[in-house]
Short mmCIF file of the C-alpha atoms (twelve columns), coordinates in Angstrom:
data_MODEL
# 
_entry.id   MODEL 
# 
loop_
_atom_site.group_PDB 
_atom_site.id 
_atom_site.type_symbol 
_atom_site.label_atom_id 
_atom_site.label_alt_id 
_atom_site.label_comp_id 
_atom_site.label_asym_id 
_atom_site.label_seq_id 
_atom_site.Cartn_x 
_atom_site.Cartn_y 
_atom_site.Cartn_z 
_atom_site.pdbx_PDB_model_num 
ATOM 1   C CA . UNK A 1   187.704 25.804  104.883 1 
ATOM 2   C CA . UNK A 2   189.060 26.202  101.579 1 
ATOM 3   C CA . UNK A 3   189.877 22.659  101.190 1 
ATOM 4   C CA . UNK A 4   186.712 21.577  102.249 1 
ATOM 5   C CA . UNK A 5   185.322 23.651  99.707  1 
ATOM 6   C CA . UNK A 6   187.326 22.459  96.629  1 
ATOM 7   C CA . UNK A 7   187.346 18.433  97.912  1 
ATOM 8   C CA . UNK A 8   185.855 17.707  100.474 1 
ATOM 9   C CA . UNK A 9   182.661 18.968  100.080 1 
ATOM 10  C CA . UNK A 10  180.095 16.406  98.715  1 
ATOM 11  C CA . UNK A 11  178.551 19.066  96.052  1 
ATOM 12  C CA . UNK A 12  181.489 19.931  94.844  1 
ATOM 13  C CA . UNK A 13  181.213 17.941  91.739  1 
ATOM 14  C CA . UNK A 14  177.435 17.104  92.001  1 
ATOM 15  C CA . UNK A 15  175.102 18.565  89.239  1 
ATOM 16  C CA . UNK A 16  172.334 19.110  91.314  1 
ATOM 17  C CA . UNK A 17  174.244 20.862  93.309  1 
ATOM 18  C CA . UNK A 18  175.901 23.137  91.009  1 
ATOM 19  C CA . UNK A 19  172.374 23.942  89.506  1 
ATOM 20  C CA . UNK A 20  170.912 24.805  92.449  1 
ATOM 21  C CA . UNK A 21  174.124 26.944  92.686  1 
ATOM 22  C CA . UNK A 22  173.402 28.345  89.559  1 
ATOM 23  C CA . UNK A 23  169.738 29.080  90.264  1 
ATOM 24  C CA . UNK A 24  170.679 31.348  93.068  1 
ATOM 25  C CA . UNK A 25  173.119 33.343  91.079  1 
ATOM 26  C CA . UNK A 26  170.583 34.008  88.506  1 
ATOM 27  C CA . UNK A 27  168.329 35.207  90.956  1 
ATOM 28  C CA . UNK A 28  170.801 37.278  92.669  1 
ATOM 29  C CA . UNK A 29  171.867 39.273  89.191  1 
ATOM 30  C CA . UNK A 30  168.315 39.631  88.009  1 
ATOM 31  C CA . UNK A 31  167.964 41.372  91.390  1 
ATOM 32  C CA . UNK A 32  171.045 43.388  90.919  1 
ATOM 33  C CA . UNK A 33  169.598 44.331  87.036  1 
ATOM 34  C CA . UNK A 34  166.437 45.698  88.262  1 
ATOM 35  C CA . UNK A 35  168.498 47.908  91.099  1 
ATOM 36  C CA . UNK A 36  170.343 49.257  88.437  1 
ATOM 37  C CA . UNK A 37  167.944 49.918  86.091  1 
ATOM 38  C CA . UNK A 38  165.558 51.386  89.047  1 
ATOM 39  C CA . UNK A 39  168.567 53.659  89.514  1 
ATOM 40  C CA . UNK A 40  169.370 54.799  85.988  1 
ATOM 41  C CA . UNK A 41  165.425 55.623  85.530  1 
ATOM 42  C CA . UNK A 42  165.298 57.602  88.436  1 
ATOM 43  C CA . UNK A 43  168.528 59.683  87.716  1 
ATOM 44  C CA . UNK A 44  170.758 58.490  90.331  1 
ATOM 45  C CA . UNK A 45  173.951 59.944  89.751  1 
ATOM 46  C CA . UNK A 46  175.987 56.583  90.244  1 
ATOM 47  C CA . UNK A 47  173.764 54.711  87.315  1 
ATOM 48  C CA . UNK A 48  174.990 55.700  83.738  1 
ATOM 49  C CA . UNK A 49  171.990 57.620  81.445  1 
ATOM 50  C CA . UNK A 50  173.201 56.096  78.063  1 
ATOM 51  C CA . UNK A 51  174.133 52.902  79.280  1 
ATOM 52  C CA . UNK A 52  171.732 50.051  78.018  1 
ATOM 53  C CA . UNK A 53  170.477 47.634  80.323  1 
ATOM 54  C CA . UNK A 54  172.605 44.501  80.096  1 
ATOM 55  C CA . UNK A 55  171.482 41.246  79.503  1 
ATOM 56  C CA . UNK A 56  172.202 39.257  82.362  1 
ATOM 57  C CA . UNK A 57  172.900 35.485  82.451  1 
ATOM 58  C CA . UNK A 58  169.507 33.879  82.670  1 
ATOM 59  C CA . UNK A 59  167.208 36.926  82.339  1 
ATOM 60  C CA . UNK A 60  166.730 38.451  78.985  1 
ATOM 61  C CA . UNK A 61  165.668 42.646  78.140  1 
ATOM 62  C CA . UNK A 62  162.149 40.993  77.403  1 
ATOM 63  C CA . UNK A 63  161.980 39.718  81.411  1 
ATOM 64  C CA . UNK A 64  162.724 42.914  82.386  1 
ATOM 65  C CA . UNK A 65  160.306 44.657  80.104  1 
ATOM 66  C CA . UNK A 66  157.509 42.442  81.557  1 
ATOM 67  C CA . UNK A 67  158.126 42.760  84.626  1 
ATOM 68  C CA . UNK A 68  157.862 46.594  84.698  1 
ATOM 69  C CA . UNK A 69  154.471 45.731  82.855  1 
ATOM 70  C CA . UNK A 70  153.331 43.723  85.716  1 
ATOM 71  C CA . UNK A 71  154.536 46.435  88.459  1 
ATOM 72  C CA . UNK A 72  152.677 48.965  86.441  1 
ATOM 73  C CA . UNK A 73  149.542 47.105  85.940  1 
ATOM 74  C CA . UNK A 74  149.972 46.223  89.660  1 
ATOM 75  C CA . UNK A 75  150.235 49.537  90.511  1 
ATOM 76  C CA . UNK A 76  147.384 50.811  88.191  1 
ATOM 77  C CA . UNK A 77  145.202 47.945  89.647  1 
ATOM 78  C CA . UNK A 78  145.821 49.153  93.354  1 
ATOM 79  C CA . UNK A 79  144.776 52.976  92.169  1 
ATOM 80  C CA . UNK A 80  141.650 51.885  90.501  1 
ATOM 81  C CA . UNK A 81  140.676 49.797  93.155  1 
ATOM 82  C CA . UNK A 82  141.103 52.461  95.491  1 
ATOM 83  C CA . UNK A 83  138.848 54.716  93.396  1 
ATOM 84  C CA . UNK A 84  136.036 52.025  93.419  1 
ATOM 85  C CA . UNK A 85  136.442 52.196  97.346  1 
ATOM 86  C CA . UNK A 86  136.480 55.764  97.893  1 
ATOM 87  C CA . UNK A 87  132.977 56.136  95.374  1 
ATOM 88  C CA . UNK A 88  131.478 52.968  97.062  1 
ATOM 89  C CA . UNK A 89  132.198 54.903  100.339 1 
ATOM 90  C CA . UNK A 90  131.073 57.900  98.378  1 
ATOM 91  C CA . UNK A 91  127.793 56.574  97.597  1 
ATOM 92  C CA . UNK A 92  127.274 54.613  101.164 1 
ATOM 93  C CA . UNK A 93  127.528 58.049  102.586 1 
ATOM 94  C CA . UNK A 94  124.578 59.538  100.151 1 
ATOM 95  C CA . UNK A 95  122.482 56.725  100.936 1 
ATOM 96  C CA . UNK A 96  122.705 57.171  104.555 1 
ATOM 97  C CA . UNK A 97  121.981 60.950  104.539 1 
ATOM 98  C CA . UNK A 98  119.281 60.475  102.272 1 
ATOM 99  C CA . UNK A 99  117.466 57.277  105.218 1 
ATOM 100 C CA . UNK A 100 118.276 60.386  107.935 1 
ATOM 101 C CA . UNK A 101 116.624 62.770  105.665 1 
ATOM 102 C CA . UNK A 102 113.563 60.588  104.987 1 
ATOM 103 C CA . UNK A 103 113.352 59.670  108.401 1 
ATOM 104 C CA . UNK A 104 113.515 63.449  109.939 1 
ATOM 105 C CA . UNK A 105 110.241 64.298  110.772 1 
ATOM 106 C CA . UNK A 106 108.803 67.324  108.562 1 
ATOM 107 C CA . UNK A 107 109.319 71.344  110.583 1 
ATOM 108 C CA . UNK A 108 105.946 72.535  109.646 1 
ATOM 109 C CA . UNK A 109 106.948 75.887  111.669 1 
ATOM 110 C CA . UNK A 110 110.244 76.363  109.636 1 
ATOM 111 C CA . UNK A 111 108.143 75.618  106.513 1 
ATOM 112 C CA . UNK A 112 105.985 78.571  107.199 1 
ATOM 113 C CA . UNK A 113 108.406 80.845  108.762 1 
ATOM 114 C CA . UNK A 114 110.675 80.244  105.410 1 
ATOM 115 C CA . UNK A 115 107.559 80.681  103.492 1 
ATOM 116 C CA . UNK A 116 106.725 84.069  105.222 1 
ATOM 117 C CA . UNK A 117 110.372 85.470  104.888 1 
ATOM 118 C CA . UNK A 118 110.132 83.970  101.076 1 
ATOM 119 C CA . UNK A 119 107.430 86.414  100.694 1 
ATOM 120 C CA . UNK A 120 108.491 89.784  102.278 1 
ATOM 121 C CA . UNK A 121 111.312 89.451  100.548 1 
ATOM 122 C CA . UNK A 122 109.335 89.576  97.740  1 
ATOM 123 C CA . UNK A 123 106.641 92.364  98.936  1 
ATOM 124 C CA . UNK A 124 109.869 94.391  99.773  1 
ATOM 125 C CA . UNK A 125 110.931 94.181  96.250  1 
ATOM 126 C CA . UNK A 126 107.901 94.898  94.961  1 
ATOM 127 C CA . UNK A 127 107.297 97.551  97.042  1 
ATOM 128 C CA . UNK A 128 110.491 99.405  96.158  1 
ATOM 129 C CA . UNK A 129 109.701 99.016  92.554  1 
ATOM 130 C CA . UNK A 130 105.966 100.663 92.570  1 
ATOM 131 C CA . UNK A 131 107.197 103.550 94.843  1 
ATOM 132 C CA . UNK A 132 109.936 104.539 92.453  1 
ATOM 133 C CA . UNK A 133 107.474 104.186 89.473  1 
ATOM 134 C CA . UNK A 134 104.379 106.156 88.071  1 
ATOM 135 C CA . UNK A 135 102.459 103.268 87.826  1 
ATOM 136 C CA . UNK A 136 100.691 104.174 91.174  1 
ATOM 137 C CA . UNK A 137 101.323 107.733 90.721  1 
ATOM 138 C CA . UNK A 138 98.068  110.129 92.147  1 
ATOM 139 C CA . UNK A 139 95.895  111.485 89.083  1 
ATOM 140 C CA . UNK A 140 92.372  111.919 91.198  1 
ATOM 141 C CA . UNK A 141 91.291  112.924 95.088  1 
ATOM 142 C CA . UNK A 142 87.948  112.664 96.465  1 
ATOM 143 C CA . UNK A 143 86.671  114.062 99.987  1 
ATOM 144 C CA . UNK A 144 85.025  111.697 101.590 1 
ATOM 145 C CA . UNK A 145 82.938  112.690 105.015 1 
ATOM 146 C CA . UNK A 146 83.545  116.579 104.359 1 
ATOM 147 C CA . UNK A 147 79.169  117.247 105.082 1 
ATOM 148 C CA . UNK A 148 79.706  120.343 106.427 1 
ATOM 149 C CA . UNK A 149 83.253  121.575 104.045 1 
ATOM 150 C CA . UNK A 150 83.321  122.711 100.877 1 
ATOM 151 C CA . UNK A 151 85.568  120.881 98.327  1 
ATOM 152 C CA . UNK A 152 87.308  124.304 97.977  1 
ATOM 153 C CA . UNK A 153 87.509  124.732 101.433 1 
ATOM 154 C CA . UNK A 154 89.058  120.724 101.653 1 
ATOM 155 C CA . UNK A 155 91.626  121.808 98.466  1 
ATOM 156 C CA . UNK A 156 92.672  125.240 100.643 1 
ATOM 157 C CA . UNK A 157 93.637  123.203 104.070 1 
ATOM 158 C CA . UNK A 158 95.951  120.884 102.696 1 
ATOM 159 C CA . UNK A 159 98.489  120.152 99.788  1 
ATOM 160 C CA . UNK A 160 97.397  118.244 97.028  1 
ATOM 161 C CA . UNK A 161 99.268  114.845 96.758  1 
ATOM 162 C CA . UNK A 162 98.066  114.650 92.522  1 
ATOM 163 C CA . UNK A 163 101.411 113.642 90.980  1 
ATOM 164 C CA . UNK A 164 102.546 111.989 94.701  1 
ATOM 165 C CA . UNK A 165 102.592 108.167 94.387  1 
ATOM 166 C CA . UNK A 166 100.086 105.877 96.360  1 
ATOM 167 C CA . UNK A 167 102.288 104.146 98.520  1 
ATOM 168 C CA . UNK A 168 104.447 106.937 100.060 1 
ATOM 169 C CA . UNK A 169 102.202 110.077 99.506  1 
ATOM 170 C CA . UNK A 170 103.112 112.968 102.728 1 
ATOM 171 C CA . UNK A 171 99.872  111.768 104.699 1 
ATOM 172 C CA . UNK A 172 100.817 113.562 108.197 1 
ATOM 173 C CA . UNK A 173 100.994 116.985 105.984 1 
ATOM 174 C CA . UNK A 174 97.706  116.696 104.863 1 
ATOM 175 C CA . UNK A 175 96.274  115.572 108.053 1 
ATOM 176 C CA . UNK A 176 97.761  118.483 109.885 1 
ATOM 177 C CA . UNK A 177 96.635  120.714 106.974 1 
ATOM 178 C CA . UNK A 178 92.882  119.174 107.809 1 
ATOM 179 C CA . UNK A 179 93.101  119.606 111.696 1 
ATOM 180 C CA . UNK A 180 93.717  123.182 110.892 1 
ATOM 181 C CA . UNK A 181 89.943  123.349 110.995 1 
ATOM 182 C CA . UNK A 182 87.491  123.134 113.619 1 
ATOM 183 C CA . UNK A 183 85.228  120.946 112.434 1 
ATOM 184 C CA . UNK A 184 88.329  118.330 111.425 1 
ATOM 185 C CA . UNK A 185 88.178  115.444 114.495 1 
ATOM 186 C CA . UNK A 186 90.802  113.348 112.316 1 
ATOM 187 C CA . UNK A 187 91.787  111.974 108.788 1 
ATOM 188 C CA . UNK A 188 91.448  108.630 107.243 1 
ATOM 189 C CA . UNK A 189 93.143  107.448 103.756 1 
ATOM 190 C CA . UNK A 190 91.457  105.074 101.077 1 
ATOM 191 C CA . UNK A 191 93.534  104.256 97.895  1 
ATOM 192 C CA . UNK A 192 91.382  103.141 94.853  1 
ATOM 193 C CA . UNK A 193 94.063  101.683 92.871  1 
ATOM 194 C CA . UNK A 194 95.899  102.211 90.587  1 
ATOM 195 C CA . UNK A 195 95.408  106.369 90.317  1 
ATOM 196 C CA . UNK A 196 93.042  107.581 93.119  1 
ATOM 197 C CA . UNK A 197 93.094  108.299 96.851  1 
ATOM 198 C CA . UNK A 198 89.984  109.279 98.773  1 
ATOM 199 C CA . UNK A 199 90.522  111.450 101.673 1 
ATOM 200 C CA . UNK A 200 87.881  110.751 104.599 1 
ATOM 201 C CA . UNK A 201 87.422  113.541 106.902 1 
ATOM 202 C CA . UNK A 202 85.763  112.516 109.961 1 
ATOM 203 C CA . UNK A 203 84.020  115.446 111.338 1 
ATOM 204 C CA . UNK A 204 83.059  116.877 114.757 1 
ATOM 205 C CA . UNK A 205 79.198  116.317 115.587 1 
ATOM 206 C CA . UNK A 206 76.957  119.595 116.570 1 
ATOM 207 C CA . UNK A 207 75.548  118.933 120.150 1 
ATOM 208 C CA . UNK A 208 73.948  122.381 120.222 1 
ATOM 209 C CA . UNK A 209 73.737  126.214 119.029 1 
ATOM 210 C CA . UNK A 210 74.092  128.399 121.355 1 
ATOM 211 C CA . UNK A 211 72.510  132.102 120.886 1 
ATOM 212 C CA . UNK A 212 73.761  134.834 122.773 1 
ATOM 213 C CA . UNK A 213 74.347  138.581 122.610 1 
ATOM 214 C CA . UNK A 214 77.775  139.547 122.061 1 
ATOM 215 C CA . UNK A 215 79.286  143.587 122.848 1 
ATOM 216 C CA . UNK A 216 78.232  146.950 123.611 1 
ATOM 217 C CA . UNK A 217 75.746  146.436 121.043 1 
ATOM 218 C CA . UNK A 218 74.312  143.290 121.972 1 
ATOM 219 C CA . UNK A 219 75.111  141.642 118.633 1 
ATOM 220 C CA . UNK A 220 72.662  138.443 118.433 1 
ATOM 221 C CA . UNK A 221 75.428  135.683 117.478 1 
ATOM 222 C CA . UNK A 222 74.718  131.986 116.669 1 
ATOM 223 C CA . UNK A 223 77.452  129.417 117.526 1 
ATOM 224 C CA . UNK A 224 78.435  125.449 117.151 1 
ATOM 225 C CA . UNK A 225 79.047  123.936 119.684 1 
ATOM 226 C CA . UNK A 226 80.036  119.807 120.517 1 
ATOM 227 C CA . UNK A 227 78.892  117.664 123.047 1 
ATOM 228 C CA . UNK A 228 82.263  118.180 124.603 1 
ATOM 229 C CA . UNK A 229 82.183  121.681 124.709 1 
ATOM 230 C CA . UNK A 230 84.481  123.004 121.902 1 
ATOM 231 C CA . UNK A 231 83.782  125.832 120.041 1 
ATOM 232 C CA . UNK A 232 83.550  125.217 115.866 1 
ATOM 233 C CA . UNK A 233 82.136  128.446 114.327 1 
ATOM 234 C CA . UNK A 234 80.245  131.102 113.701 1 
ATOM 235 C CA . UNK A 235 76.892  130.627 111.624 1 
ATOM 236 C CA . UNK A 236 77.285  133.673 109.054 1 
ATOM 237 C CA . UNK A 237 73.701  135.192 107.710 1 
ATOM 238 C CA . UNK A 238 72.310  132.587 105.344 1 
ATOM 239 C CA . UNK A 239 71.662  135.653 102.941 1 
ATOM 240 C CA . UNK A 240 75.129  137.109 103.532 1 
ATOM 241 C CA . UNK A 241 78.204  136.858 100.775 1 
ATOM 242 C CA . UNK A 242 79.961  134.595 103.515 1 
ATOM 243 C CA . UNK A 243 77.208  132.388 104.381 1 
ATOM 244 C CA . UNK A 244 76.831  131.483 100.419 1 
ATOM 245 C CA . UNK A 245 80.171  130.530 100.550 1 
ATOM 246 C CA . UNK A 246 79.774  127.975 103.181 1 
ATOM 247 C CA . UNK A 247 78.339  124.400 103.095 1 
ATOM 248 C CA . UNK A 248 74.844  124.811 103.130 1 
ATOM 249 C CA . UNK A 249 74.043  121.504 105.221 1 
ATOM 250 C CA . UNK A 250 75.176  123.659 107.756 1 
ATOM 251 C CA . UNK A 251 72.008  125.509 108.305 1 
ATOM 252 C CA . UNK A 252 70.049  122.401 107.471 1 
ATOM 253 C CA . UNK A 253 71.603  120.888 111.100 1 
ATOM 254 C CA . UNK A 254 71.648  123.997 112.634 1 
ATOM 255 C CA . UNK A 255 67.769  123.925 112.288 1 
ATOM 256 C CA . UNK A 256 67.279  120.688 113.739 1 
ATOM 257 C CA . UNK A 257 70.006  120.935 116.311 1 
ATOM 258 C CA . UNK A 258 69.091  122.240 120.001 1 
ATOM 259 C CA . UNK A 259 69.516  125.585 120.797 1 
ATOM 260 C CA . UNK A 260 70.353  126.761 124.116 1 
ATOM 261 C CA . UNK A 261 69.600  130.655 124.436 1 
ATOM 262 C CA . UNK A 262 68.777  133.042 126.733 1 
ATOM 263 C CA . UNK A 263 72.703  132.690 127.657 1 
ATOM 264 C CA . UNK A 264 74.197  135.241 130.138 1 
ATOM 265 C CA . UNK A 265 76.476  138.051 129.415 1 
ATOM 266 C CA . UNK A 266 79.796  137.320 128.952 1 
ATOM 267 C CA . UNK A 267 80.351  134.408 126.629 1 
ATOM 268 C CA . UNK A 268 83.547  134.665 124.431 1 
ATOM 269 C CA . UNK A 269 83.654  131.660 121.848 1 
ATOM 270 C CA . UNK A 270 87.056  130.641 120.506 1 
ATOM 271 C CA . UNK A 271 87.180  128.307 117.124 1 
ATOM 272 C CA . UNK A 272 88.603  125.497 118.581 1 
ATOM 273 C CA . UNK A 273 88.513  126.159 122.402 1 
ATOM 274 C CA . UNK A 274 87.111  125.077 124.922 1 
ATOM 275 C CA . UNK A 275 83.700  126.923 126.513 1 
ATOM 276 C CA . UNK A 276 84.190  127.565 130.469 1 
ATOM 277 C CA . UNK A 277 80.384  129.339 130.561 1 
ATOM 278 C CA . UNK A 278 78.702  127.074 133.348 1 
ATOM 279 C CA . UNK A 279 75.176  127.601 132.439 1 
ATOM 280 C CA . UNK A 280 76.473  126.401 128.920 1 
ATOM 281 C CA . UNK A 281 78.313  123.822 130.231 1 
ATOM 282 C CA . UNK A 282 75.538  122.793 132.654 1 
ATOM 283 C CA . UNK A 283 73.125  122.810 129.894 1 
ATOM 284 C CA . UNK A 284 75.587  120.268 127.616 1 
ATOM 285 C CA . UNK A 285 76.005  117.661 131.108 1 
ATOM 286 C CA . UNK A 286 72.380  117.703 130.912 1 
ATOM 287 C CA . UNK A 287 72.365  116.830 126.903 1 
ATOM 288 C CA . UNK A 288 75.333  114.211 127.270 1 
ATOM 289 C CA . UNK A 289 73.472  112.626 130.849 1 
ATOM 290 C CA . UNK A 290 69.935  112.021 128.933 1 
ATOM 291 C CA . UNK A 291 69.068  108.654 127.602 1 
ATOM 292 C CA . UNK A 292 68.331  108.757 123.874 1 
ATOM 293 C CA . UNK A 293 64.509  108.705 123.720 1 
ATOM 294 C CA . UNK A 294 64.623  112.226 125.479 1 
ATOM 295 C CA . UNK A 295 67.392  113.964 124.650 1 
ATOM 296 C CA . UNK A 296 66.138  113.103 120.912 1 
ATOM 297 C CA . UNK A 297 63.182  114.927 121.824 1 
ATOM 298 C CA . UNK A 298 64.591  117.975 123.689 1 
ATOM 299 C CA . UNK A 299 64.442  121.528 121.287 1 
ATOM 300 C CA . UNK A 300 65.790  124.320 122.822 1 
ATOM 301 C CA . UNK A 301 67.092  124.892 126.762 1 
ATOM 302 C CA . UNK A 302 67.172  127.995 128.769 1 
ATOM 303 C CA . UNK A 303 70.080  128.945 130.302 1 
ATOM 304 C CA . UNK A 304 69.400  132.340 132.557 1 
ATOM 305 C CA . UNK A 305 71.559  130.538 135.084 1 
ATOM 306 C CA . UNK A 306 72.474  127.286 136.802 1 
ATOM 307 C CA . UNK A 307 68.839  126.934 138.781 1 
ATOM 308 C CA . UNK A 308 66.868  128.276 136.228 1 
ATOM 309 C CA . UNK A 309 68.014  125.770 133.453 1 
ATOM 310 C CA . UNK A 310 64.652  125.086 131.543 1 
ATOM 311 C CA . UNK A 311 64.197  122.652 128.688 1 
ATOM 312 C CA . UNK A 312 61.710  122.941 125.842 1 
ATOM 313 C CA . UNK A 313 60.652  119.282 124.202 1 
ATOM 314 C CA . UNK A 314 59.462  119.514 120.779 1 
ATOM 315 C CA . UNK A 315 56.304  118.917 121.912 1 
ATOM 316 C CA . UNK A 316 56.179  122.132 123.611 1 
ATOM 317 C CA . UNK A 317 56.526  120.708 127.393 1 
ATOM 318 C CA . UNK A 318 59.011  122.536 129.761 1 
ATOM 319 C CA . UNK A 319 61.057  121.150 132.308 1 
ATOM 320 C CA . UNK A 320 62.474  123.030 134.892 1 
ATOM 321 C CA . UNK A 321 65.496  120.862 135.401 1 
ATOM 322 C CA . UNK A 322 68.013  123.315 137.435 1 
ATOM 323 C CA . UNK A 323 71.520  121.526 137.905 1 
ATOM 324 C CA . UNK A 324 73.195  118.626 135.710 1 
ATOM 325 C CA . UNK A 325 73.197  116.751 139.448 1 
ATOM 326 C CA . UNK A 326 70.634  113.773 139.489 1 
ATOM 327 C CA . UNK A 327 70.391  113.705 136.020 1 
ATOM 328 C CA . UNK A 328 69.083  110.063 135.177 1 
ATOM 329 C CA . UNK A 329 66.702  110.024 138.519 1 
ATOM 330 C CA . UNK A 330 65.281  113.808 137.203 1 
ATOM 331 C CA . UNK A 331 65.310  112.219 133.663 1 
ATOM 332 C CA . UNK A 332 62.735  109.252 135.057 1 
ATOM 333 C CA . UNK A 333 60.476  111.465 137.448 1 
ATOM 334 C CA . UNK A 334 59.843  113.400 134.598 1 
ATOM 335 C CA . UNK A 335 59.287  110.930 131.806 1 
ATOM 336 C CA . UNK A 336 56.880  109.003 134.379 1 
ATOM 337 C CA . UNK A 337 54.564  111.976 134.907 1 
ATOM 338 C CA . UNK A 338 54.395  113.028 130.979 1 
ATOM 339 C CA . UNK A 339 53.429  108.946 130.754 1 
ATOM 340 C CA . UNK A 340 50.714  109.404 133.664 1 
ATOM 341 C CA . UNK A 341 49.337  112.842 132.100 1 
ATOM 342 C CA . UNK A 342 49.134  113.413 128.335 1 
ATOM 343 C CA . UNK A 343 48.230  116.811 128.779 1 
ATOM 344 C CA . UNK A 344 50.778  118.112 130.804 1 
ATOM 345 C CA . UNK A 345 52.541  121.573 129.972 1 
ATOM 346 C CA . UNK A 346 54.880  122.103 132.430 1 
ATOM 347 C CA . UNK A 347 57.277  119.306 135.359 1 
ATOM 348 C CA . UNK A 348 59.442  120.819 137.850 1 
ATOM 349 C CA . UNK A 349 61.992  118.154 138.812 1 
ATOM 350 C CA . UNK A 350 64.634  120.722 140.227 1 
ATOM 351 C CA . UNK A 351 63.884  119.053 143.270 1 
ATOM 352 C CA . UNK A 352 63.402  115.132 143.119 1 
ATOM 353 C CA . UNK A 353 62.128  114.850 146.263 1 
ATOM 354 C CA . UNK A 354 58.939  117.338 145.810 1 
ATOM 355 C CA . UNK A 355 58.769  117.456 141.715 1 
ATOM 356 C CA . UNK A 356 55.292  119.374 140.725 1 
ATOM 357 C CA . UNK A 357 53.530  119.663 137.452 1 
ATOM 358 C CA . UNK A 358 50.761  121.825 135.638 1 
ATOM 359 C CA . UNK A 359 48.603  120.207 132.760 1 
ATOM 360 C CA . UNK A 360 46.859  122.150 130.347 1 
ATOM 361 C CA . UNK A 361 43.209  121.761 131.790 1 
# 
C-alpha cells in the first residue's frame, strides 16, 4: 500500500490532485478551528482561556469572525421569525373569537337578570347608607284614620318613632302598642319622605249600641258594639269630665247608629270580648243578614228575647221579626207588603208562612 501510495499512484505527482488534496485539508482544520474555539467559549476545561485562536492554513481570524456573524444573525433570524408566528397565531386566535362572538346570538334573559342583580346591588348599598344616616331620620307623625281616638290617646298607645329613621323604624312595637285598644282592627305605615311617617289606624266599625241595665241598681249603660259581636266601650256621659276627654265623633255615630234595647238581665260587656247574649247576638245575625236598602233604614230593635225580636225602621214601622232563621225570605215578605201598603204601621213575619199586618187606617 505504501508503495502504491508514493509511486504508483497516478495523483501522486498530479496538481490537480494535490489541490484537491489540499482543499480537503483546509476544510478539515477550519472545522477543527471552530471546535476549538466553540470549546474555549464555552469553558471546556480541555480548551485553553488565554489562548488566541490560531490562524489556520487557508482560513483567516476574519473567516471566523464572520462566520459567528452569520450563525448569530441566523440564529436571531429564526427567533424573530418565530415571534412573527406566535403573534400571527396570536392575532388569528382574536379574530376567530371575535366571528364566534359576533355570531352568538344575544341572551336577552341574562341581559336582564345581570341588569336586575346590577341593581340590587346597588339598592342594597344604598339602602345601608340611608339607614345608618339622618338623612331619613323621623322629625313629624301624623294619625291617619284615628275618627274616633284622640291624638293624645294615639301618642299614649304607642312609642314615638321621632328621631327613628324611615327605613328601619320598630313598626311591630307600635302596632302592638295600637291593638292595645279596642277600637284598633290593624295598622298601616305611609312615609312622606324625607322626615315624616303617617300612621293609619284602621278602625273597628259600630254595628250597634246596645242599652241595658247593669247591677243591683239597674245602672242604664250604653255600649259599642261590631257587627261581629265584640265589645269596644263604654259611652261615658257626654257632660261628664271623661266623656270631654273622648273623641267627640263618638256620640255623633252613636246617634245615628242602631240601638238595640230593651236587653235582658244579665249582659256583662268586656272591651275587647266577645258578646255570648243570644238576643244580642240574634239581633246582630239579623243586622249582618239584611240587604242594604233595609238594614240602612232599620233604627232601633227590641230584644226582650229570641221570639219577641222587634225592629223599629226610621220611619216608625215595626217588624216583628222573631229568630235570625229565614232572614232574606222574612226580609222580602216584609219589604213587599210596606210596597203594597204605604200606610202600614206594623208586619209580623215571625212566621213566613202566615205573615199579618196592621195599617194605620
Amino acid at each position: 500500500m505504501e508503495n502504491n501510495t508514493h509511486k504508483g499512484n497516478p495523483r501522486a505527482n498530479n496538481p490537480r490532485a494535490n489541490s484537491s488534496q489540499t482543499k480537503v485539508s483546509s476544510s478539515v482544520a477550519r472545522s477543527r478551528a471552530i471546535k476549538s474555539d466553540g470549546l474555549a467559549r464555552s469553558g471546556n476545561p480541555r480548551a485553553k482561556k488565554n489562548e488566541k485562536p490560531v490562524a489556520l492554513e487557508g482560513f483567516s481570524q476574519s473567516s471566523v469572525s464572520e462566520i459567528k456573524k452569520e450563525a448569530n444573525r441566523q440564529e436571531k433570524e429564526s427567533k424573530r421569525t418565530a415571534v412573527r408566528e406566535e403573534k400571527r397565531a396570536k392575532k388569528e386566535r382574536k379574530a376567530s373569537e371575535k366571528r364566534e362572538h359576533k355570531n352568538k346570538p344575544f341572551n336577552l334573559k341574562k341581559f336582564f337578570i345581570g341588569l336586575f342583580l346590577l341593581a340590587l346591588v346597588a339598592s342594597a348599598g344604598a339602602f345601608v347608607y340611608l339607614a345608618n344616616s339622618d338623612v331619613l331620620e323621623i322629625t313629624e307623625v301624623g294619625y291617619v284614620g284615628a275618627d274616633h281616638l284622640t291624638q293624645a290617646e294615639c301618642e299614649a298607645l304607642a312609642p314615638s318613632p321621632v328621631g327613628q329613621n324611615l327605613l328601619t323604624f320598630d313598626g311591630k312595637k307600635i302596632e302592638n302598642g295600637f291593638l292595645r285598644d279596642a277600637w284598633v282592627d290593624g295598622v298601616e305605615f305611609k312615609r312622606e319622605w324625607p322626615h315624616k311617617l303617617n300612621i293609619v289606624i284602621k278602625e273597628r266599625k259600630i254595628g250597634a249600641i246596645v242599652d241595658f241595665n247593669s247591677g243591683a241598681n239597674q245602672t242604664p249603660q250604653s255600649w259599642v258594639i261590631t257587627l261581629d259581636g265584640t265589645w269596644i266601650m263604654a259611652i261615658p256621659d257626654k257632660d261628664s269630665e271623661t266623656g270631654q276627654m273622648i273623641s267627640q265623633k263618638i256620640y255623633e255615630d252613636s246617634e245615628n247608629a242602631v240601638h238595640i234595647k230593651d236587653c235582658p238581665n244579665g249582659i256583662a260587656p268586656e272591651i275587647g270580648g266577645k258578646t255570648t247574649d243570644d238576643s244580642v247576638v240574634n239581633a246582630l245575625n239579623i243586622l249582618n243578614g239584611f240587604s242594604t236598602d233595609l238594614k240602612d233604614q232599620v233604627k232601633s230593635i227590641s230584644v226582650p228575647n229570641l221570639n219577641a225580636t222587634t225592629l223599629r225602621l226610621k220611619n216608625n214601622v215595626e217588624i216583628a221579626f222573631g229568630t235570625s232563621e229565614n232572614i232574606r225570605d222574612k226580609e222580602r215578605i216584609a219589604k213587599e207588603i210596606m210596597e203594597q201598603n204605604d200606610k202600614v204601621v206594623y208586619i209580623n213575619v215571625r212566621s213566613t208562612d202566615r205573615p199579618t199586618w196592621r195599617s194605620a187606617s
